[in-house]
C-alpha positions in Angstrom: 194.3 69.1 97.7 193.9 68.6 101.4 190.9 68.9 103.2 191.4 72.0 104.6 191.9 73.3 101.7 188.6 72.2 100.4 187.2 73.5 103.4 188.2 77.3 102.5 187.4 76.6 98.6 183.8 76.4 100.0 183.9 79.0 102.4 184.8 81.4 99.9 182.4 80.5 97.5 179.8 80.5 99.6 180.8 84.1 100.4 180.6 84.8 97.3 176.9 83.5 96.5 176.0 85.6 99.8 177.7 88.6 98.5 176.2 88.2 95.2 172.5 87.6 96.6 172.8 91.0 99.0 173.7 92.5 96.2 170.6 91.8 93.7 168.8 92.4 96.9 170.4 95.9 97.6 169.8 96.9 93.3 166.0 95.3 93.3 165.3 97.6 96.9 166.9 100.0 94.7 164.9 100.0 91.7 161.5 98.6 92.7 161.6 99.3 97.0 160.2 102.3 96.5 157.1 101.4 94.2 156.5 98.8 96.6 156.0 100.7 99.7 153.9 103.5 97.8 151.7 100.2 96.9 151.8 99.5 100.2 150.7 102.8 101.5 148.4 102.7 99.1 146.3 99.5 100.2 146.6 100.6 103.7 145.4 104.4 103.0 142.6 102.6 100.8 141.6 100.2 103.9 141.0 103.1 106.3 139.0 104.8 104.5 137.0 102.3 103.1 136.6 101.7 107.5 135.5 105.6 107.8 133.4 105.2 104.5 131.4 102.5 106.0 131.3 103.8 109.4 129.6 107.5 107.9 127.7 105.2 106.3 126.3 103.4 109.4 125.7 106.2 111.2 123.9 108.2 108.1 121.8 105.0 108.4 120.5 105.8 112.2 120.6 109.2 111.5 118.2 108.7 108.8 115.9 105.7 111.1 116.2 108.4 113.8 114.5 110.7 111.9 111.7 108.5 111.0 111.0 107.9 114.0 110.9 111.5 115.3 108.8 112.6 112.5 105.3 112.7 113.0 103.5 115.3 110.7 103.3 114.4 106.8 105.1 117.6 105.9 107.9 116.5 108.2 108.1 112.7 106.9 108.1 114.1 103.7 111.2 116.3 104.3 112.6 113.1 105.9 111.4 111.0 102.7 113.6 113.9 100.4 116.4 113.6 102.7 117.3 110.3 103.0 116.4 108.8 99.4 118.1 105.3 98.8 118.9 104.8 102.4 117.6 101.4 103.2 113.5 101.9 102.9 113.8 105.1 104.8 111.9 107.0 102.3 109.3 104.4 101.5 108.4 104.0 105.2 108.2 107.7 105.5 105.8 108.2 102.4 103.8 105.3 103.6 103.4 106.9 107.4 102.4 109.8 105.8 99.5 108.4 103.2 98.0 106.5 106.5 97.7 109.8 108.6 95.8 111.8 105.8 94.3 108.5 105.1 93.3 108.0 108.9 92.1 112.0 109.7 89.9 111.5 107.0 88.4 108.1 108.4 87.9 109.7 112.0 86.8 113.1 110.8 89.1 114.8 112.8 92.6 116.8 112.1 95.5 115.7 112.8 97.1 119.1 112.7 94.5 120.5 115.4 93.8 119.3 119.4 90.3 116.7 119.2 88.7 119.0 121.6 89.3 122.4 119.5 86.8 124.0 118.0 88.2 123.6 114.4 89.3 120.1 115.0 86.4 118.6 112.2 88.0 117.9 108.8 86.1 119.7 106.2 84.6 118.3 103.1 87.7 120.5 101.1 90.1 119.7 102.6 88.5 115.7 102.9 88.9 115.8 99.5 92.0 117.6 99.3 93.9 115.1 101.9 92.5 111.8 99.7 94.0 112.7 96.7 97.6 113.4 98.8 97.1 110.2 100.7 96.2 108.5 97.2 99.3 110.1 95.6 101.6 109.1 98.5 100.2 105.3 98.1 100.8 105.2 94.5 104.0 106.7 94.6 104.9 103.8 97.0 103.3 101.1 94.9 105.8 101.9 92.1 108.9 101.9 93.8 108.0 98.7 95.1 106.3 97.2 92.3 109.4 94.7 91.2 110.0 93.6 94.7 111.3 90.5 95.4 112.1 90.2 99.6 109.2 90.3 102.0 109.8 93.7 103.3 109.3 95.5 100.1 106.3 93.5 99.6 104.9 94.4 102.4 105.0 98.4 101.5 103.2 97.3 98.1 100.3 95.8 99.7 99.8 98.2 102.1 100.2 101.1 99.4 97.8 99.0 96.9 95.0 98.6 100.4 95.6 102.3 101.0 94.5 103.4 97.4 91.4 101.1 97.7 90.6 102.7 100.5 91.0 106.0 99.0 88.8 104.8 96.0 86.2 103.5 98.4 85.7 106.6 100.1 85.7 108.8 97.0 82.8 106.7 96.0 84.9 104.5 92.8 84.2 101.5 94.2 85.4 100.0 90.7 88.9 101.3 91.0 89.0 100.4 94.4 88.1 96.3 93.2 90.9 96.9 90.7 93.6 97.6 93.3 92.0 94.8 95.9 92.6 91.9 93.0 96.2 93.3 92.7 97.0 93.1 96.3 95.0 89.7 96.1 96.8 88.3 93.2 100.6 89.5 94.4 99.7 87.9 97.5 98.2 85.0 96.3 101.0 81.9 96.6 103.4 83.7 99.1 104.1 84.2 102.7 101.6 87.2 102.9 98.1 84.3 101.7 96.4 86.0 104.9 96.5 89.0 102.7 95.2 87.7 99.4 92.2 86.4 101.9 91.5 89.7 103.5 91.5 91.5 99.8 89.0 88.8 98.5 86.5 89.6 101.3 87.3 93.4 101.0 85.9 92.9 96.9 82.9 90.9 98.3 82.0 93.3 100.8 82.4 96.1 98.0 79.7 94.2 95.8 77.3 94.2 99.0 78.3 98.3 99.4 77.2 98.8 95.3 73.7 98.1 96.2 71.5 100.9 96.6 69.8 101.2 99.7 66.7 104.1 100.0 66.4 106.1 102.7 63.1 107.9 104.0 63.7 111.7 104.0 61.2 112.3 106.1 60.8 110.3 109.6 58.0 107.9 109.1 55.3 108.4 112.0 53.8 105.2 113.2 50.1 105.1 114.4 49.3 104.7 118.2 48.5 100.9 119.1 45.0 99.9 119.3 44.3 99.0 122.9 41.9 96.1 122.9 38.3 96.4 124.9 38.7 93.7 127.7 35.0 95.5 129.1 36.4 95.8 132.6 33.9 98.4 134.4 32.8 98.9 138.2 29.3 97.1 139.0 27.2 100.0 139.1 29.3 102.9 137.9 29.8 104.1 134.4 33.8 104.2 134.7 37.3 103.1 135.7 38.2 105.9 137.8 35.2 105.7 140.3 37.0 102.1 141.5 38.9 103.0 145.0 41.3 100.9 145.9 40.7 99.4 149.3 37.2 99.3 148.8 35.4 96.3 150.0 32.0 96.7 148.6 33.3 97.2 145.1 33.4 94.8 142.5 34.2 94.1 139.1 32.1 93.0 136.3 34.1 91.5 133.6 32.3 92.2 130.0 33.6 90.2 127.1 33.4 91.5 123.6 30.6 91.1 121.5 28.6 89.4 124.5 26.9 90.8 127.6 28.2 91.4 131.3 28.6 88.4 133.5 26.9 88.0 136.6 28.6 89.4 139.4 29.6 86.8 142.1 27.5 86.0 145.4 29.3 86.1 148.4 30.2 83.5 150.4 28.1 83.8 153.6 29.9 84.0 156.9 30.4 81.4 159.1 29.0 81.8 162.5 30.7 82.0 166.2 31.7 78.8 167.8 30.1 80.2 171.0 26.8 81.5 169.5 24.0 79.8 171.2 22.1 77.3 169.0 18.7 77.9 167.6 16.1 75.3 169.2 
């Protein structure tokens, strides 16, 4: 066989093997081409949205912040609280915020609902009591959605919910519940980022053994007697009495009387020295 020949031979086969692999190409596009571009599809229908998902997301997030922020009535931060449960701590900052105004009206004494200089700006003793127990029910829901936490920021919500409900205690007179939820805060604190705070709560529960102490009041102003004005015997020579010493007056004097002994001697003059031109006396 010649080369050319050979040459051909090869040609043709090699025709042949690219005829034979266009053709198992052509019957698998055929039988599996279109399954593969609905995966296809599929992966890039399930990539947008997952974009769009997260982007909602993202902005439900401010939405939910922006909210917060605007808020500033409990009623209204509690609507925000129930509208944006389990995004980020939305609702925990919201509950908190709201505890620490009823907890703060009740502190200062005046509304937070009314202008300071109205006339029914004063918080009364009902609704004092009424706005503890909110501000108290506010903390201790907080406290126990936070009570596992692990990262700093939740943390931080517990101990100021377990602070808040001390100070709630305090002012409603339990000064033992009030310890109770100091040497939590002290404890959870105690060994962590936050030792400032276990500090702060064990002086709080020494200043609450100094507030247990009763102290007695007077109810009645106690009057105090006049001071006694002691006799220094000063009188006018000749007179009988302060007030008939003028001021100005060369020819009185004062005789000084000790007490217990008798008058002094009033003092002799000095006499005058004479002229330096008076005549002398032989």
């Amino acid at each position: 066989m010649s080369q050319i020949d050979r040459r051909l031979k090869n040609v043709q086969q090699a025709d042949l093997t690219e005829s034979r692999v266009n053709d198992d190409f052509v019957h698998w596009l055929r039988t599996w081409g279109s399954n593969v571009l609905l995966v296809v599809l599929l992966v890039a229908a399930a990539a947008m949205g997952y974009y769009w998902w997260s982007q909602k997301q993202e902005k439900a997030r401010d939405d939910a912040w922006g909210e917060l922020t605007a808020a500033t009535m409990p009623a209204a931060l509690g609507e925000v609280a129930a509208k944006h449960e389990g995004k980020d701590a939305v609702a925990v900052f919201a509950k908190l915020k709201a505890a620490d105004q009823y907890a703060a009206a009740v502190a200062s004494g005046t509304r937070f609902d009314r202008d300071a200089t109205a006339a029914d700006a004063a918080v009364t003793p009902e609704l004092r009591t009424e706005w503890l127990k909110e501000a108290d029910k506010l903390y201790a829901d907080v406290a126990t959605r936070t009570a596992g936490c692990k990262n700093l920021g939740e943390m931080g919500f517990h101990l100021s919910a377990l602070f808040g409900r001390a100070a709630c205690a305090e002012d409603q007179g339990d000064l033992k519940a009030a310890e109770g939820y100091l040497a939590q805060a002290r404890d959870r604190a105690k060994d962590t980022d936050y030792a400032a705070v276990a500090e702060i709560a064990t002086k709080r529960i020494a200043s609450l053994q100094q507030l247990a102490t009763r102290i007695d009041l007077p109810k009645k102003p106690v009057v105090l007697p006049p001071p006694t004005i002691p006799n220094l015997g000063v009188t006018p020579a000749g007179t009988g009495g302060v007030n008939d010493l003028k001021i100005g007056d060369q020819n009185a004097s004062l005789t000084l009387t000790p007490s217990g002994g008798a008058p002094a001697a009033p003092a002799t003059p000095a006499p005058a020295p004479a002229p330096a031109d008076a005549p002398k006396q032989p």
